[in-house]
DRENPA-3360 file (N, C-alpha, C; in nm, 2 decimals, always signed):
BEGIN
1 = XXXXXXXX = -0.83/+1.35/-1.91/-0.94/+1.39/-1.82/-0.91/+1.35/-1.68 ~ -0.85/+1.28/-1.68/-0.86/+1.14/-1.49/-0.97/+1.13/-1.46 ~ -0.98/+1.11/-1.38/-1.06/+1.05/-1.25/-1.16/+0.97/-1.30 ~ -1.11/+0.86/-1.36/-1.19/+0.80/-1.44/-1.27/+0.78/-1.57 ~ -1.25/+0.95/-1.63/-1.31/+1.01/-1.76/-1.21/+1.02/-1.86 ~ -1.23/+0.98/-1.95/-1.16/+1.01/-2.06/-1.24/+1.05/-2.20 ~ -1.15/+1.08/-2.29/-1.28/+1.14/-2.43/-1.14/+1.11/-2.54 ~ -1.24/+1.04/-2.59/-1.21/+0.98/-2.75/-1.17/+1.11/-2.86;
9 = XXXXXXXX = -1.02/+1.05/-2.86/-0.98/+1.12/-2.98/-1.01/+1.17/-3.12 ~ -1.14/+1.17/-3.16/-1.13/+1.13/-3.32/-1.07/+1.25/-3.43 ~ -1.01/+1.32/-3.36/-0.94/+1.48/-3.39/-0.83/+1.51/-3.39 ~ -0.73/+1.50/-3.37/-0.62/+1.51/-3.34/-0.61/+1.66/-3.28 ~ -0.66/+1.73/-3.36/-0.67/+1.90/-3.31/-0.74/+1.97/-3.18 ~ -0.81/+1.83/-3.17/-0.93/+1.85/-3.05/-0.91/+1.75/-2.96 ~ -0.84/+1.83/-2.87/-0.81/+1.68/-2.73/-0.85/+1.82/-2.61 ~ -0.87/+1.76/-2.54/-0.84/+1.77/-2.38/-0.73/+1.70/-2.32;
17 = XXXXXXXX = -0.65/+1.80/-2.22/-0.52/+1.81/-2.23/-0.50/+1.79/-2.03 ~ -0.59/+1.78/-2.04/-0.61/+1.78/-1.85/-0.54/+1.64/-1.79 ~ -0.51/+1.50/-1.81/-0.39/+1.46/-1.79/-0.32/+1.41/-1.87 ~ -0.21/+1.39/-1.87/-0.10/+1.33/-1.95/-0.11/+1.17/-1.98 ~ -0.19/+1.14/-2.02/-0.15/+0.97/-2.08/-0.27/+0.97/-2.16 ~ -0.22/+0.90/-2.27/-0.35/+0.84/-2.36/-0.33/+0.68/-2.36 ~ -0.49/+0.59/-2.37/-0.53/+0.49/-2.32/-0.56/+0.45/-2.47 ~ -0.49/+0.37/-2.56/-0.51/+0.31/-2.70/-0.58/+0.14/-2.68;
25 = XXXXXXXX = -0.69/+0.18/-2.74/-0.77/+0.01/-2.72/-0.84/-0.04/-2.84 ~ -0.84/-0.13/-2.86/-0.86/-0.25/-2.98/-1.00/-0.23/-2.96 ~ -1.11/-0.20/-3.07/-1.20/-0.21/-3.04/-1.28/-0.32/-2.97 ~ -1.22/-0.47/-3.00/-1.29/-0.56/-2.99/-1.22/-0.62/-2.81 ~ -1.11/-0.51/-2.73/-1.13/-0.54/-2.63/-1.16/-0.55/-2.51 ~ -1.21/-0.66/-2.47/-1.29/-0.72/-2.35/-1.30/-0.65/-2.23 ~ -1.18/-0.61/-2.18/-1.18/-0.55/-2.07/-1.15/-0.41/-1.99 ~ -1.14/-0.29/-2.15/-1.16/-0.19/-2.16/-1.31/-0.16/-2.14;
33 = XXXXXXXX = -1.41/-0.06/-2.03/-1.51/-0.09/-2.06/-1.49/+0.13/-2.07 ~ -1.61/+0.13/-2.16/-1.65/+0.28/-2.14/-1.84/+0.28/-2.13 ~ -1.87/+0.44/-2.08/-1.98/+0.47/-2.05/-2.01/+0.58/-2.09 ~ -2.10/+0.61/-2.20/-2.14/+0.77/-2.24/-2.17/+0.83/-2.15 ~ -2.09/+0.97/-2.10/-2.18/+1.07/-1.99/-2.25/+1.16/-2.09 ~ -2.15/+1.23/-2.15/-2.19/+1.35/-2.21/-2.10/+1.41/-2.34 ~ -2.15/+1.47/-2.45/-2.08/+1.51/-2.57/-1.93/+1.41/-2.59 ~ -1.87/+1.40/-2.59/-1.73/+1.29/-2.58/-1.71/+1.26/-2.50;
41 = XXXXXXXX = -1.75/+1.28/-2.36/-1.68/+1.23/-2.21/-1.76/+1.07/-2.21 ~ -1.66/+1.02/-2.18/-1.69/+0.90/-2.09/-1.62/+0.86/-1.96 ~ -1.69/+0.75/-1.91/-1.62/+0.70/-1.81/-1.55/+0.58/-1.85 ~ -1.43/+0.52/-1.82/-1.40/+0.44/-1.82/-1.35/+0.37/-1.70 ~ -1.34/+0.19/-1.73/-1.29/+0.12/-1.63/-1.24/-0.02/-1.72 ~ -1.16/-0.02/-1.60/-1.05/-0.17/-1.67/-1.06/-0.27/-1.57 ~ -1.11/-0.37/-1.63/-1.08/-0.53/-1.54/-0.97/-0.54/-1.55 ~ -0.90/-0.57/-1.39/-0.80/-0.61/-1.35/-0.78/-0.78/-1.40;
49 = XXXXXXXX = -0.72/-0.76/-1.52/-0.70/-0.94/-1.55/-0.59/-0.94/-1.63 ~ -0.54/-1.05/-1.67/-0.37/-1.05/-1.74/-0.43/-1.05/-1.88 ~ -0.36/-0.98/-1.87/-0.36/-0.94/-2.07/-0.28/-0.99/-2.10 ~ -0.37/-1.07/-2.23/-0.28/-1.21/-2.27/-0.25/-1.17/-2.41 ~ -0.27/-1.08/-2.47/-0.31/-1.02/-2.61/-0.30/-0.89/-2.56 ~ -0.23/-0.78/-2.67/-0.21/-0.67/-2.74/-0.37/-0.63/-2.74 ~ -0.41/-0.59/-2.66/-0.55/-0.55/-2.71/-0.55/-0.37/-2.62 ~ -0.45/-0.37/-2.54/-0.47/-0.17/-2.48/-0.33/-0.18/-2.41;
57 = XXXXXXXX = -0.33/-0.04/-2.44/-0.17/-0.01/-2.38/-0.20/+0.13/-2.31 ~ -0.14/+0.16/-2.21/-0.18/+0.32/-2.17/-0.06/+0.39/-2.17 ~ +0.01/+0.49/-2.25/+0.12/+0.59/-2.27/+0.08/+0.67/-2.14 ~ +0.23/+0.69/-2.09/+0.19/+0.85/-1.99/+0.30/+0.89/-2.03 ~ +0.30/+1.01/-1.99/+0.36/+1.14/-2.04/+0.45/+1.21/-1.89 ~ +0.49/+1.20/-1.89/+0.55/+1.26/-1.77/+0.66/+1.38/-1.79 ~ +0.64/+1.49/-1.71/+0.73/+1.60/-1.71/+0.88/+1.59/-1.70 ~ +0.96/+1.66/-1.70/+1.15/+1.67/-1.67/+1.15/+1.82/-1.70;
65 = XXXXXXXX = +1.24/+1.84/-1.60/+1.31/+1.94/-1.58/+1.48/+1.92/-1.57 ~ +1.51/+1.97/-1.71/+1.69/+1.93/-1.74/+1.68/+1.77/-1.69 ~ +1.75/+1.76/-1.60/+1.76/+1.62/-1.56/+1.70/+1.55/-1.52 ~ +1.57/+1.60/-1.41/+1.49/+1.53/-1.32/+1.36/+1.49/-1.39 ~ +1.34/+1.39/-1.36/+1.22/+1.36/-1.41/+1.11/+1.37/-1.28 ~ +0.98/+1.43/-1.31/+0.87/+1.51/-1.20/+0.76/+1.44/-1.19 ~ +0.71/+1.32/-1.08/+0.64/+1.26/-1.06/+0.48/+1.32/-1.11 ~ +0.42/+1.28/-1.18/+0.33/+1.33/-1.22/+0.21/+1.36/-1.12;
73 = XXXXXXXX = +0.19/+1.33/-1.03/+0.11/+1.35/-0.94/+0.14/+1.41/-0.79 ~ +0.29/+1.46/-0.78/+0.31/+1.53/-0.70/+0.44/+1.57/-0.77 ~ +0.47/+1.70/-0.76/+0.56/+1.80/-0.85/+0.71/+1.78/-0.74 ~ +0.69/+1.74/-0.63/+0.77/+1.74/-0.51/+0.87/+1.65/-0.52 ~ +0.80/+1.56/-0.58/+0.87/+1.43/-0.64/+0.97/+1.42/-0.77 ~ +1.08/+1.44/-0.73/+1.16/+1.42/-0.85/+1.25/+1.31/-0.82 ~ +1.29/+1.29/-0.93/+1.42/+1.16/-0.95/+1.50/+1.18/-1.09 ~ +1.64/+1.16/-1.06/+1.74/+1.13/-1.14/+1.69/+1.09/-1.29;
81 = XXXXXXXX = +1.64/+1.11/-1.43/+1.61/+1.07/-1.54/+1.68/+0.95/-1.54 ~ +1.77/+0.98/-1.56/+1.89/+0.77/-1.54/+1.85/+0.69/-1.50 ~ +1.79/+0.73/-1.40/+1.77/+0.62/-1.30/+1.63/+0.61/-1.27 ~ +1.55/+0.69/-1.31/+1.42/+0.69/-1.35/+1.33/+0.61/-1.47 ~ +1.41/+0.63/-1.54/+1.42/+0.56/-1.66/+1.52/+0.50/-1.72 ~ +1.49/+0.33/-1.74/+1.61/+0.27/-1.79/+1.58/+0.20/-1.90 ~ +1.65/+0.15/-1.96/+1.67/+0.08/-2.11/+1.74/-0.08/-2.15 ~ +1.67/-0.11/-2.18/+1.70/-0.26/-2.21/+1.66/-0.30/-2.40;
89 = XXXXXXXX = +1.82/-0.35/-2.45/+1.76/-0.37/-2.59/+1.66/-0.26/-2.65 ~ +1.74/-0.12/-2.63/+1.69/-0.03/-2.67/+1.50/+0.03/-2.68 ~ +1.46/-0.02/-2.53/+1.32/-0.02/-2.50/+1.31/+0.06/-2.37 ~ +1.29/+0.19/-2.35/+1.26/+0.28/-2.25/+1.14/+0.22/-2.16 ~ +1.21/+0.21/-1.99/+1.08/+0.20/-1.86/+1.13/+0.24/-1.76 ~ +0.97/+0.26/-1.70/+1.02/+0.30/-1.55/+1.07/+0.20/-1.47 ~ +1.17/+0.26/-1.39/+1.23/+0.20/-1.29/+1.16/+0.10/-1.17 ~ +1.22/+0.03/-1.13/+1.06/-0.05/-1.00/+1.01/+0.03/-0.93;
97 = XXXXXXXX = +1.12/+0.11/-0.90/+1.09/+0.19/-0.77/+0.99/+0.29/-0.77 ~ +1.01/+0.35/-0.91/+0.90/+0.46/-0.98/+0.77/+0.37/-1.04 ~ +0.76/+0.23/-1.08/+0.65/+0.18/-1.10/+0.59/+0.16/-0.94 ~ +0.63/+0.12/-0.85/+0.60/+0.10/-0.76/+0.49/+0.23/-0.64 ~ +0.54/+0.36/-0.73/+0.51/+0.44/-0.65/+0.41/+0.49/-0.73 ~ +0.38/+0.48/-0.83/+0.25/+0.47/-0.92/+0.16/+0.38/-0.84 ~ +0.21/+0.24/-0.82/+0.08/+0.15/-0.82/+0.09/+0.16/-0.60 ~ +0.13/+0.29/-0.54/+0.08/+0.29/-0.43/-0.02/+0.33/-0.36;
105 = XXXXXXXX = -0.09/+0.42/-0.50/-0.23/+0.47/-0.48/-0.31/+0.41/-0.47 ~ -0.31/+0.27/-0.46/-0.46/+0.14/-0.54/-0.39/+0.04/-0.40 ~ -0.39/+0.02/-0.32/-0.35/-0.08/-0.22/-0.46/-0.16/-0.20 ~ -0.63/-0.15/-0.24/-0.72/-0.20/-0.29/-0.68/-0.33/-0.38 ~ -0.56/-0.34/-0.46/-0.56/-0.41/-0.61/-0.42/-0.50/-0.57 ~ -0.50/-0.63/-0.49/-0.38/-0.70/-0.42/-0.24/-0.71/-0.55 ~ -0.24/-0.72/-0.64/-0.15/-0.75/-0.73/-0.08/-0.65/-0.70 ~ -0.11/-0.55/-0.66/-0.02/-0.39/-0.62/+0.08/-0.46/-0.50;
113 = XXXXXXXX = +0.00/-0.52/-0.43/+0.09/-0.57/-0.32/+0.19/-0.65/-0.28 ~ +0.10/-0.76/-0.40/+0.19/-0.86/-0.43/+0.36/-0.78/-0.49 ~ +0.33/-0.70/-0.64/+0.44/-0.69/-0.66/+0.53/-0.61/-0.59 ~ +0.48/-0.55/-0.46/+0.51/-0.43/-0.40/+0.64/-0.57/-0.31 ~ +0.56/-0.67/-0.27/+0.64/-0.78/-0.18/+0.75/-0.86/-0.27 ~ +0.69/-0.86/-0.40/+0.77/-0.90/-0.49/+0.91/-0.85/-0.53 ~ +0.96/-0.75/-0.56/+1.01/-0.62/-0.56/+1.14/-0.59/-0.49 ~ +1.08/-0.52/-0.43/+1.16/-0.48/-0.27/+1.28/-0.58/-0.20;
121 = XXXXXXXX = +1.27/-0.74/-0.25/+1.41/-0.78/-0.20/+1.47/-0.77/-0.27 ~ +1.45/-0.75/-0.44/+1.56/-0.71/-0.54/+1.60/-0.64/-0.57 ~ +1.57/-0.50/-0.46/+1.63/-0.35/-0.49/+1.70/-0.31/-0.43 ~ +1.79/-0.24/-0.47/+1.94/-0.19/-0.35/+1.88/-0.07/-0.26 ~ +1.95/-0.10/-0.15/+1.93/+0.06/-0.06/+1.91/+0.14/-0.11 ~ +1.98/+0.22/-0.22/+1.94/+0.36/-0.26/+1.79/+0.32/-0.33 ~ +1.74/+0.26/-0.41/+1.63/+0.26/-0.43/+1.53/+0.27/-0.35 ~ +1.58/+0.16/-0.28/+1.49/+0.17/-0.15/+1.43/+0.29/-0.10;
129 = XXXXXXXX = +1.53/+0.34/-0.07/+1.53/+0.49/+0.02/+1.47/+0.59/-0.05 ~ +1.48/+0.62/-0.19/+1.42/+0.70/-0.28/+1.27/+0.64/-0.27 ~ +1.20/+0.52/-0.26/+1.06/+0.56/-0.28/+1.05/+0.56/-0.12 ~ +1.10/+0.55/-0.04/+1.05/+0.57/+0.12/+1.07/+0.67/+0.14 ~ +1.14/+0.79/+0.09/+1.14/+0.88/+0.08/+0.99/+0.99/+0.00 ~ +0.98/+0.94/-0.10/+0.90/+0.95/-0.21/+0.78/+0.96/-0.11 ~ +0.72/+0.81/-0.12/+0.62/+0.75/-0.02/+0.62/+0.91/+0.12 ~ +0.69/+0.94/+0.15/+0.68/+1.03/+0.26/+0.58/+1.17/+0.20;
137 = XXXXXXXX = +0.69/+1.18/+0.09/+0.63/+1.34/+0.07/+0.52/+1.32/+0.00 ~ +0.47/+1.22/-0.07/+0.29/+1.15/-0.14/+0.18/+1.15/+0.00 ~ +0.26/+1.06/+0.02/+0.17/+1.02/+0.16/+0.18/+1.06/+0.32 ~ +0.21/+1.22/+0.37/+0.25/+1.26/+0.45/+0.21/+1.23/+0.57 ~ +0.05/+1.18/+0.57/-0.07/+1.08/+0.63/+0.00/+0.95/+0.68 ~ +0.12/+0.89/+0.62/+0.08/+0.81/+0.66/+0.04/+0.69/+0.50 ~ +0.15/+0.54/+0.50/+0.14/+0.46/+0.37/+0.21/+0.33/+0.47 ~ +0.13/+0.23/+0.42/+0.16/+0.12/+0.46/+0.31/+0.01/+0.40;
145 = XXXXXX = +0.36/+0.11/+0.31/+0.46/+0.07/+0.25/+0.56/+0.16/+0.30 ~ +0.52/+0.25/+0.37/+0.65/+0.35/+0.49/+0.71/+0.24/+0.58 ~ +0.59/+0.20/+0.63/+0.64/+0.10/+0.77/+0.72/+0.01/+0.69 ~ +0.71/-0.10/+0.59/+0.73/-0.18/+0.54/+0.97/-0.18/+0.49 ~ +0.92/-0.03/+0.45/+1.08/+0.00/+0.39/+1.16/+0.01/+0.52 ~ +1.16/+0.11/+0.61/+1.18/+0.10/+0.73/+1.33/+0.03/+0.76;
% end
């Protein structure tokens, strides 16, 4: 659904397909919150706190085209699959650079910031350059993490 709505699966046959990631949560946890709007829609919101316990995981789904993997929120956005996604002990993730450009939307959510300062000295120039790059064509306005790569 996005924009903060989502609707409970109890169907498998019957979903809404409107964005790519499903949000799996423990009934008993804390910091998943939802809100009935209407027939299955809710709203949902998540406290920003460290999860200390398996209690929600959120899957996203992301497009590819042959090789490139296609930022989900701007189509403009592609990157190398290899290097988009890497593997450790046979466990698939996004790259920093491509988590990083996820969590550039929320600069509200200092932890974004933090890891954004965190980050960045352990990544080589071409990384670098691919989300300053990136960062350009998302944010053509104008991103505070443009100046920052520089």
């Amino acid at each position: 659904m996005g924009g903060g709505k989502v609707h409970l699966i109890a169907d498998i046959n019957y979903q809404k397909k409107a964005k790519l990631n499903i949000f799996c949560v423990k009934k008993e946890c804390t910091f998943f919150h939802t809100e009935h709007i209407e027939n299955d829609i809710y709203k949902c919101d998540i406290d920003h706190i460290e999860q200390k316990q398996l209690d929600y995981i959120e899957i996203l789904f992301n497009k590819c085209v042959g090789n490139e993997f296609i930022y989900s929120r701007n189509d403009l956005v592609r990157y190398e699959l290899d290097k988009a996604i890497l593997h450790k002990n046979g466990i698939a993730y996004f790259s920093p650079e491509l988590v990083l450009l996820y969590k550039s939307k929320d600069l509200l959510r200092e932890e974004n910031k933090q890891d954004f300062d965190a980050v960045i000295p352990n990544m080589s120039d071409e990384n670098k350059k691919w989300l300053h790059n990136s960062l350009i064509t998302v944010y053509p306005e104008g991103h505070d993490w443009i100046i920052k790569l520089k």
